[in-house]
C-alpha positions in Angstrom: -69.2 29.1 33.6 -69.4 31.2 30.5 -68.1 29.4 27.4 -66.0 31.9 25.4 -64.7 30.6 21.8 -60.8 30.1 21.2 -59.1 30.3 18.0 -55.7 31.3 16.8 -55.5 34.7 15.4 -53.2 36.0 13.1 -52.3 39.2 11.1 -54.5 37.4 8.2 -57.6 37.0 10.4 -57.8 39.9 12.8 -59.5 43.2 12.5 -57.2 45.7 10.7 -57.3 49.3 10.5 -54.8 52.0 9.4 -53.7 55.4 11.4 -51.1 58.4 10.6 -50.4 58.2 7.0 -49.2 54.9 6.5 -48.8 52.8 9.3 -51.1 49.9 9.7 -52.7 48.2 13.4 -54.1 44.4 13.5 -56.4 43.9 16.5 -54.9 40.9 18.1 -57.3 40.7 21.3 -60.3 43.3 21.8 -62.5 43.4 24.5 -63.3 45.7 27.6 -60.7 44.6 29.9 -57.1 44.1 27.3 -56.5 45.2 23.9 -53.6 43.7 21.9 -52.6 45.1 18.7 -49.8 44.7 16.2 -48.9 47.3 14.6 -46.4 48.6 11.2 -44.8 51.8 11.1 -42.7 52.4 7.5 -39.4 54.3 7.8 -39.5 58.1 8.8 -43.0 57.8 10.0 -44.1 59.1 13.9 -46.6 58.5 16.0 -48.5 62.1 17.6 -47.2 63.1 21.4 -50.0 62.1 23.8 -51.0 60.0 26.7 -53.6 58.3 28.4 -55.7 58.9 31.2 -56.5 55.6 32.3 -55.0 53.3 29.9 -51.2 51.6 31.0 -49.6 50.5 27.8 -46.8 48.2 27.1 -45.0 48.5 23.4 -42.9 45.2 22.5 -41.1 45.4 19.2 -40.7 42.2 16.9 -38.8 43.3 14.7 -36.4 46.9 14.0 -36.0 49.8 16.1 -38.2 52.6 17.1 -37.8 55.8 18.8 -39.9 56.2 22.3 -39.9 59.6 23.2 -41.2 60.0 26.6 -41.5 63.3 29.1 -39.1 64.6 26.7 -36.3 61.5 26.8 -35.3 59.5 23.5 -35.1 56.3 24.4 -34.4 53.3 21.5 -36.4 50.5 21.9 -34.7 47.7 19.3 -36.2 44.1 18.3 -36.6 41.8 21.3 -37.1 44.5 23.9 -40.3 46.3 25.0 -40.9 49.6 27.2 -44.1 50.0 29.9 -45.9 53.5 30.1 -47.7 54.1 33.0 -51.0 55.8 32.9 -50.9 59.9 32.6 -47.3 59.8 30.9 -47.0 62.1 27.5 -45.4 59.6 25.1 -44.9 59.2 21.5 -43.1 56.6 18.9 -41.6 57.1 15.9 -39.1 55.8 13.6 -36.5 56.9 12.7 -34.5 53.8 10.5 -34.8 53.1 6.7 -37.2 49.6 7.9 -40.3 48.9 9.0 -40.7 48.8 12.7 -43.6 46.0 13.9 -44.7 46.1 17.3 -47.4 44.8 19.8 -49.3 47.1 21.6 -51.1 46.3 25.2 -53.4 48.2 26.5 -55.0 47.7 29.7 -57.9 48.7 29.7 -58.3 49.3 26.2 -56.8 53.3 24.8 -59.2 53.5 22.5 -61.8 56.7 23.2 -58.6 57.6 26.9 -56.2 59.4 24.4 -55.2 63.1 24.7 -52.7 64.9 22.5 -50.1 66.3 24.8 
């Protein structure tokens, strides 16, 4: 059996990068199979419409409310609730309060390098 090293990680400790103009991503768990990311998006800022050819993700929000458009539908996605999108599906987030919206982000298998802009 392969020993594999386990550690908390935290928004402190984990690999953090920034995308759009200012919204912020903390890679939670990163490797081949699952990604798991936190991520920031200020007020009035939007995520571009695309999907995924082989990546499913999962968005979970901790805290405010985001927009999820998907195949055209608004839906409002508000702290404590999450929304699946299958593989294939044109999506995008935004937000569209006057607070920050955090979120996890699961991605299985990883989106990184499977993106498309719809």
């Amino acid at each position: 059996m392969t020993r594999v090293e386990i550690s908390p990680i935290s928004q402190q400790t984990a690999e953090h990068y920034t995308w759009g103009s200012q919204c912020d991503g903390w890679h939670l768990l990163k490797n081949s199979e699952l990604s798991v990311i936190q991520e920031r998006m200020p007020a009035g800022t939007s995520e571009v419409r695309h999907f995924h050819h082989r990546a499913q993700q999962f968005f979970y929000v901790l805290a405010g409310e985001a927009v999820m458009e998907v195949d055209g539908r608004s839906i409002v996605v508000k702290t404590g609730e999450g929304i699946w999108i299958p593989t294939g599906v044109a999506h995008l987030m935004k937000n569209d309060s006057g607070d920050d919206v955090y979120f996890l982000v699961i991605s299985q298998p990883p989106s990184h390098g499977d993106r498309e802009n719809a």
